[in-house]
Structure formats: structure tokens, C-alpha cells
N, C-alpha and C positions, 0 to 999 in steps of 0.2 A: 557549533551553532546553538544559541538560545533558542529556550522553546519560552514563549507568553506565559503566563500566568493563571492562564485559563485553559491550556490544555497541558496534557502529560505526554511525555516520551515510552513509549515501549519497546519493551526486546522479546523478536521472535525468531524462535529454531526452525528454520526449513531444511530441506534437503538441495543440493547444490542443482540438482537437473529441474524441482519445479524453482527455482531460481531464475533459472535461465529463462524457462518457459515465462514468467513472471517478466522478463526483461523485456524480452520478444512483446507479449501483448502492451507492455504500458508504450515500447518506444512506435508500435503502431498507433496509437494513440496521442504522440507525443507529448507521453507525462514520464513522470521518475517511476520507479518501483512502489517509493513510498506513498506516492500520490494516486497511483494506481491502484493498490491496496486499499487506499484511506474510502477512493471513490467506491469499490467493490463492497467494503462495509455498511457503509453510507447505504446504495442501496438495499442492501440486505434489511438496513433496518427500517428501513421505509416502507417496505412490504407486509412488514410485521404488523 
């Protein structure tokens, strides 16, 4: 999949268990992993 031109792709090392745990909360949610993440940043840096 393309990424736009205005943003970038990154690569992150987790561990397989907070993985999972990462699956479990985004599919309560119903988002992906990655979107789930993207949103947990997003706040983060909102707060800031």
C-alpha cells in the first residue's frame, strides 16, 4: 500500500504479548492496530 506524500511509514519492534494486547484493545474499538496506535499518539500529543 502507498503512503501520501505527506506522511511517512514507520517500523516498530514490540514484543509479541503487548501485541496482542494491542489487538484486543484497537478491535474493541473497531480500528486496526495501526490506527489504534496512530490515535494513542495523536492524543499523547495533544496534551502536550
Amino acid at each position: 500500500m502507498s503512503v501520501k506524500k505527506d506522511k511517512i511509514r514507520i517500523a516498530v519492534t514490540i514484543p509479541r504479548e503487548i501485541n496482542e494486547q494491542l489487538k484486543i484493545k484497537a478491535e474493541q474499538e473497531q480500528r486496526s492496530v495501526s490506527n489504534y496506535v496512530y490515535n494513542l499518539i495523536v492524543k499523547d500529543l495533544k496534551q502536550d
